[in-house]
C-alpha positions in Angstrom: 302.2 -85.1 178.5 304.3 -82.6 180.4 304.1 -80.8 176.8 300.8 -79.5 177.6 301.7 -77.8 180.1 304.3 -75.5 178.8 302.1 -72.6 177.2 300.4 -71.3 180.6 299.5 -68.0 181.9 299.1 -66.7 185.8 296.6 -64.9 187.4 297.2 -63.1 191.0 295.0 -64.3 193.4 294.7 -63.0 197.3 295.4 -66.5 198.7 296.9 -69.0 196.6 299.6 -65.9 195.1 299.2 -67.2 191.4 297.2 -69.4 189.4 298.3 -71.0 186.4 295.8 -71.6 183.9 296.7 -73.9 180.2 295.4 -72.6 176.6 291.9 -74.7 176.8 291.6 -73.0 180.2 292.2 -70.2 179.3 290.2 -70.4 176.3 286.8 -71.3 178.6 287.6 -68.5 181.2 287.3 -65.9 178.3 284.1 -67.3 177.2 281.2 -64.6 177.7 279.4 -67.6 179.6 282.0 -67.7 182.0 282.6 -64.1 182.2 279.1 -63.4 183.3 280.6 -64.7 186.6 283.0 -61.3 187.4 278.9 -60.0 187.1 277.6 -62.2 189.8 278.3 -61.5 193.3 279.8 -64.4 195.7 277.6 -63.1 198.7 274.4 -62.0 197.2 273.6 -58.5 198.6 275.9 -59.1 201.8 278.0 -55.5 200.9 274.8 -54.4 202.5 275.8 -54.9 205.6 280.1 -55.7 205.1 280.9 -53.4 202.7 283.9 -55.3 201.2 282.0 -58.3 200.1 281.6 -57.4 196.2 284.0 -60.4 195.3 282.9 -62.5 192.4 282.0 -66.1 191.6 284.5 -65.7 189.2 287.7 -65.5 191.7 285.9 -68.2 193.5 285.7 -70.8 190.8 289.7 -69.6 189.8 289.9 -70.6 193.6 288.5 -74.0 194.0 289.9 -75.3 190.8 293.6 -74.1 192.4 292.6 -76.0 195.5 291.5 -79.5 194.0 294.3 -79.2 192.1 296.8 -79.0 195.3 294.8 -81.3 197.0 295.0 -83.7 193.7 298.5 -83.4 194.1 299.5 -84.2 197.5 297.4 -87.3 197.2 299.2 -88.5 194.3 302.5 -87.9 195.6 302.3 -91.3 197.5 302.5 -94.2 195.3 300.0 -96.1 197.3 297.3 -93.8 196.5 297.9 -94.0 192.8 297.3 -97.8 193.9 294.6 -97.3 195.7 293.1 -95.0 192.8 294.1 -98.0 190.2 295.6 -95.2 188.4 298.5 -95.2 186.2 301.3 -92.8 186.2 300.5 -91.9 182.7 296.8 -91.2 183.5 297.3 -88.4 186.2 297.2 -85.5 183.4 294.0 -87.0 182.5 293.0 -87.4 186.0 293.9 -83.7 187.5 292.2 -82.0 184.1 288.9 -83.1 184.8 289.0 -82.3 188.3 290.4 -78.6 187.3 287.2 -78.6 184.6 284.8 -79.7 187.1 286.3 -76.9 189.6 286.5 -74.2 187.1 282.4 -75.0 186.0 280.8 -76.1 188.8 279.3 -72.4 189.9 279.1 -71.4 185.8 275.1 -71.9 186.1 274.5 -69.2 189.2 271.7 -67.3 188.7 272.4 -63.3 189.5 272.9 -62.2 192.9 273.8 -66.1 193.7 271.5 -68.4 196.1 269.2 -65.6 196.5 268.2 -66.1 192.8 267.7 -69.5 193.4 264.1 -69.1 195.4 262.4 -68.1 191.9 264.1 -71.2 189.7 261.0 -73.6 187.6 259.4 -75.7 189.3 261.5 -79.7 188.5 259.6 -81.8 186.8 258.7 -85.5 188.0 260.5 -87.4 185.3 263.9 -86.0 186.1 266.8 -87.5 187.8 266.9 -85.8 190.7 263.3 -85.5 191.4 262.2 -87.0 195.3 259.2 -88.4 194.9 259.4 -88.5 198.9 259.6 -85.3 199.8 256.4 -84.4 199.9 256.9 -81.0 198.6 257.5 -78.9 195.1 261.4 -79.4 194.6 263.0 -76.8 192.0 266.1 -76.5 189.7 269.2 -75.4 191.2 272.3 -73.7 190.0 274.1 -77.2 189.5 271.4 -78.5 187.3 272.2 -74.9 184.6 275.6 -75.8 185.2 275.6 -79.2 184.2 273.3 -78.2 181.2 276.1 -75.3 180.4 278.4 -77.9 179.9 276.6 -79.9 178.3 274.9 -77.3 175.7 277.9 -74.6 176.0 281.3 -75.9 176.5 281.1 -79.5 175.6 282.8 -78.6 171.9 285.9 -76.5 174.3 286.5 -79.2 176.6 286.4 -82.5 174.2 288.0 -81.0 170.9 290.3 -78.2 172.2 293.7 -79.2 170.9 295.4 -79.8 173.6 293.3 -82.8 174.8 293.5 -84.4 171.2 295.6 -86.7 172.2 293.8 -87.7 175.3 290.6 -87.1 175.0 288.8 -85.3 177.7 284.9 -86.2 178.2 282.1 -84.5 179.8 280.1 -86.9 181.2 283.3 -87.1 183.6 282.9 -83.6 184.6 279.4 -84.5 185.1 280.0 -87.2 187.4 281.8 -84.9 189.7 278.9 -82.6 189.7 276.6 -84.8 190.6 275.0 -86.3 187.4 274.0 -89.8 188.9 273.0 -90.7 185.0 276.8 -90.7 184.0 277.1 -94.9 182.8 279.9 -96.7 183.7 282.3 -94.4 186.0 285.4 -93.9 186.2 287.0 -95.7 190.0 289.2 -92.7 190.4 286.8 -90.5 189.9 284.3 -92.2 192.4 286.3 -91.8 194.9 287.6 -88.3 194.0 284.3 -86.5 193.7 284.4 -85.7 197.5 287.3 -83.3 196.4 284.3 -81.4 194.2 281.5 -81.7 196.9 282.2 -83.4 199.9 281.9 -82.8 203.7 285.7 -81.4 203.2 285.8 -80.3 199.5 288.2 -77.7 197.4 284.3 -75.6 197.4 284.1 -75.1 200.9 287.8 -74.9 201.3 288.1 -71.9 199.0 284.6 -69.7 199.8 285.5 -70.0 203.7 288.9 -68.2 203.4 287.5 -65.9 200.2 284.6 -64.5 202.3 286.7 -64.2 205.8 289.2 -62.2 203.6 287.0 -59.7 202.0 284.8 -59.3 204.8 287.7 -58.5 206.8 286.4 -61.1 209.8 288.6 -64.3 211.1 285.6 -66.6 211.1 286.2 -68.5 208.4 290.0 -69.0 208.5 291.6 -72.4 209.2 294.9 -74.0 208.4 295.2 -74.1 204.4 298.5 -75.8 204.1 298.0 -78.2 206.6 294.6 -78.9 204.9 296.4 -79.8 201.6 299.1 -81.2 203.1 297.1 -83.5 205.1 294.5 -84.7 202.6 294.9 -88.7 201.5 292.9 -91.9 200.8 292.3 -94.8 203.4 290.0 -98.0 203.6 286.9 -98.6 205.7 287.5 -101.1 208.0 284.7 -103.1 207.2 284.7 -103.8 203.3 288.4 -102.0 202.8 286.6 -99.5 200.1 288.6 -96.6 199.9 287.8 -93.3 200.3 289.0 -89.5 200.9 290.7 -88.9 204.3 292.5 -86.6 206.3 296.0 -87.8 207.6 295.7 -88.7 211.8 298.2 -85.7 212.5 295.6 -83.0 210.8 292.7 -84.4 211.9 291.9 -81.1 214.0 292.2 -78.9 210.6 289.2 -80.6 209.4 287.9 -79.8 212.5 288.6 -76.6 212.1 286.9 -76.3 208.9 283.8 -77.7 210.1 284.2 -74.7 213.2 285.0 -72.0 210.5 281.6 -73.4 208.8 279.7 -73.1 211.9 280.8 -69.9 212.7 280.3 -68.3 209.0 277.1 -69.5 208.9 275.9 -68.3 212.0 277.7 -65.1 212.1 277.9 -63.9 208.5 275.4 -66.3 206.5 272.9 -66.0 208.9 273.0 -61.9 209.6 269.6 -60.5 210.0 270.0 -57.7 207.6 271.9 -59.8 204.9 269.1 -62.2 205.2 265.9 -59.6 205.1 268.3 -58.4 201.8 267.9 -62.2 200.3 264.0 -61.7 200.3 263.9 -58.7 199.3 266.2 -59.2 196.0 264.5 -62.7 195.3 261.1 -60.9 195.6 262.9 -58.1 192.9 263.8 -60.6 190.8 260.2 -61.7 190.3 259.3 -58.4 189.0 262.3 -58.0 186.9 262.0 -60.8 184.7 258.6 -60.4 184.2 259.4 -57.1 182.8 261.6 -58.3 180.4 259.2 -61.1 178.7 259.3 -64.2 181.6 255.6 -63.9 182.4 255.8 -66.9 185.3 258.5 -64.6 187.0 261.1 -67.4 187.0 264.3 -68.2 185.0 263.7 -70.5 182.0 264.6 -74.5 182.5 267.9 -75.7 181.1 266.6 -77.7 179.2 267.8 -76.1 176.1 270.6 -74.4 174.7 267.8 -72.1 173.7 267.0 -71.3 177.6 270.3 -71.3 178.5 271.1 -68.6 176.2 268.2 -66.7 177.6 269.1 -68.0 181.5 273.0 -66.1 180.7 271.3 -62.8 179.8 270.2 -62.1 183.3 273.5 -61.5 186.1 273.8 -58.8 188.4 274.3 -55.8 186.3 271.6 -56.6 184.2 269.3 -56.6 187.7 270.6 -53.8 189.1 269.6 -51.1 186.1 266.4 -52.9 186.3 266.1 -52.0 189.6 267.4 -48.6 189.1 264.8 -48.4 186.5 261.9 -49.1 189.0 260.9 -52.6 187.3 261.6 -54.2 190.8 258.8 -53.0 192.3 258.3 -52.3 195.8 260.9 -54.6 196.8 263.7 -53.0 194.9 263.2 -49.6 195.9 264.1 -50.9 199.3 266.8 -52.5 197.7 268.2 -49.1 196.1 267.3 -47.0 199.0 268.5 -49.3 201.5 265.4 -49.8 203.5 265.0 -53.2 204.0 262.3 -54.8 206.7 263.3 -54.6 210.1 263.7 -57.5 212.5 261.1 -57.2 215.3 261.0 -60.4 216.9 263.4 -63.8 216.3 263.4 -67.6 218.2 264.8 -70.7 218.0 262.1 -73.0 217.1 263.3 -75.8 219.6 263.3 -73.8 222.8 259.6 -72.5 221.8 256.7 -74.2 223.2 254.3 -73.0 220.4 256.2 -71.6 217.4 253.0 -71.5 215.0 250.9 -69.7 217.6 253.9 -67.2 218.3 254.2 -66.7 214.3 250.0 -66.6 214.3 250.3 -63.9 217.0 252.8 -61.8 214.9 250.6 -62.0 211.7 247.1 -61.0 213.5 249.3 -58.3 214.9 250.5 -56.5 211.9 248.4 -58.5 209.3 247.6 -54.8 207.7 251.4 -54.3 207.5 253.6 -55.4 205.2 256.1 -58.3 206.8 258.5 -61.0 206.1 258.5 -64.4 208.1 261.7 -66.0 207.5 261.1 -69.1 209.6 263.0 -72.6 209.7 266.6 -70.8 209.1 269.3 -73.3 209.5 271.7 -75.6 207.9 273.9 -78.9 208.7 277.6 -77.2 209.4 278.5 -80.9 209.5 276.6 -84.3 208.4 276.8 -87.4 211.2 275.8 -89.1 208.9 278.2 -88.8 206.6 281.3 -88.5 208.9 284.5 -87.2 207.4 287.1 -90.0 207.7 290.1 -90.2 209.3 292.8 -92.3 208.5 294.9 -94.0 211.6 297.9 -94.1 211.2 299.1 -97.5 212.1 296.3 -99.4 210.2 295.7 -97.2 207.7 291.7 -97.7 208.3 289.4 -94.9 208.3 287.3 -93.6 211.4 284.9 -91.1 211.6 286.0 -87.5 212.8 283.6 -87.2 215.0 285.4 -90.2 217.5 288.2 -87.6 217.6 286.6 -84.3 218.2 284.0 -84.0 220.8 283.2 -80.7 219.0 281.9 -81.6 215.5 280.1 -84.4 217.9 277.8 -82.3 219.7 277.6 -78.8 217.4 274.3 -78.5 217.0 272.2 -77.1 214.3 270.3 -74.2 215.1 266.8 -73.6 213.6 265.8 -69.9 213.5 262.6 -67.8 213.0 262.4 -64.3 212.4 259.8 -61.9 212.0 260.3 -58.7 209.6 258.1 -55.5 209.8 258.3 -52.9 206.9 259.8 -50.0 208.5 257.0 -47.8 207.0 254.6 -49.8 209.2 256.5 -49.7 212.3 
């Protein structure tokens, strides 16, 4: 298997040094799908307020697939978790390839100018997989559902009939399982247990974007111990029915700790900015006008639910955006976009130390309801899930506990939930 390996190339990156990329690889990376993502923004519109932020979901998915695949490795360097995986030395090839395939595609589906292009995605129908019928609420397509489709409609030929997988035969529908298709039919153990690596509470995603941003912003927020991380990063057993599951070693447990700060912090400092935030409305509310313009009459991206509307889907990144804004077929909300005008915060809470949040936002709206304004309200996030508390593993009994019994920190951070109140500058 080793043989595989031999033709690679390298690519300089700003924190892992190189990464080393094999022919199928390769092959995918120079895709015009994939290249679309040197054309789509990491941070949205966030240059707007840190000038340096114009990295790409490109470096970031080169990044995440460089980190699973260290992670990968220092977990299988321990017998006991090829054990615990039930996976044969001759089956780690297998094993680390479609993690590095599921890191490489899981951001291929972004929409232009990233999350922000996700508030104008078609409306999920009731019939599909991931539809809540509890929620109470319209529940849309997200970037994972294109990417999913992409590999399902774009890349499945690359990735199970490239030649150097002839031999052992790569499928999708294990990709998919790692991205979160809950359809996939009979899985594969290893992978089970793996897929926290891909999206987990401390996954190769979060590990990469956290130190990406903080660099290229040029703040300290987001950095934490990477090669303790890696080094650190194992399997264990619950206690109670001995199922095993990802962990962090007992001597790193405060680098995941750290991670969870760094979260906390990017979120609230970077994430969360007032400006960058007025930009995100502002762009989604472009975006409207901009594919309308060019044929979408809904004003929303098609559904991949075709190869057809895929095709269409790729079309749109952030070049093709920006000379439609430059254009004027934005509207109203581009020009502030190109001029740099964007709504100005007037007024901002948190919603728990309010006693009457609706009659504070009713106030606001009677105030200026002949002005133009923005009411971004119910702005938050979980830096860390309780309920799905990372594990540690001890290190006598090799059981798992939650990292919250170690760190009185990720115990009590609590989860803010903003409201802010936007005023056109014309009108103030």
């Amino acid at each position: 298997m080793t043989a595989k390996l031999d033709r690679i190339i390298k690519i300089r990156d700003p924190i892992y040094g190189f990464i080393e990329l094999d022919d199928q690889e390769r092959e995918i990376i120079n895709s015009s799908h994939f290249q679309r993502l040197r054309r789509i923004k990491q941070l949205s519109l966030t240059d707007m307020v840190y000038p340096g932020a114009c990295h790409t979901r490109f470096e970031h998915s080169l990044g995440v697939m460089q980190m699973v695949t260290d992670m990968f490795s220092n977990i299988i360097k321990e017998k006991a978790n090829l054990s615990l995986l039930n996976l044969k030395e001759h089956n780690v090839w297998h094993t680390r390839k479609v993690l590095r395939l599921a890191a490489l595609l899981h951001d291929v589906g972004h929409s232009p100018f990233s999350h922000a292009g996700e508030d104008i995605m078609p409306i999920l129908p009731e019939n599909h997989p991931d539809f809540d019928s509890g929620s109470g609420k319209a529940q849309k397509y997200e970037h994972q559902h294109y990417s999913r489709a992409a590999i399902k409609f774009l890349f499945k030929d690359i990735i199970e009939t490239h030649p150097l997988v002839e031999n052992d035969r790569i499928s999708i529908d294990n990709i998919l399982l790692l991205l979160g298709d809950e359809t996939v039919k009979k899985p594969v153990r290893a992978l089970m247990i793996l897929k926290e690596l891909i999206s987990g509470q401390v996954d190769a995603d979060r590990a990469d974007y956290l130190l990406r941003d903080s660099l290229h912003l040029g703040v300290d927020y987001g950095n934490y111990d990477r090669n303790m991380l890696v080094n650190c990063i194992t399997l264990g057993k619950t206690a109670e029915s001995e199922s095993v599951v990802l962990a962090v070693e007992e001597k790193g447990w405060h680098v995941a700790e750290s991670m969870v700060i760094a979260r906390y912090q990017m979120f609230s400092q970077v994430y969360f900015h007032k400006v960058r935030r007025i930009f995100d409305y502002h762009i989604g509310e472009a975006l409207v006008d901009v594919l309308k313009s060019s044929g979408l009459k809904d004003g929303a991206f098609p559904p991949p639910t075709s190869k057809e509307n895929l095709q269409r889907y790729f079309d749109f990144d952030d070049w093709f955006v920006y000379g439609a804004l430059k254009d004027g077929k934005g509207g109203k909300h581009g020009r502030h976009i190109i001029n740099r005008t964007p709504y100005r915060k007037i007024d901002e809470w948190e919603e728990s130390l309010t006693d009457d949040p609706d009659a504070r936002i009713e106030e606001l709206a009677n105030t200026h309801k002949n002005k133009e304004y923005h009411i971004d309200r119910n702005l938050s996030t979980k830096w860390y899930r309780l309920d799905n508390d990372f594990p540690i593993k001890c290190s006598k009994t090799g059981f798992v506990y939650p990292l919250s019994m170690k760190s009185r920190i990720v115990k009590i951070i609590g989860q803010p939930n903003i409201t802010r109140f936007y005023v056109s500058r014309e009108d103030l």
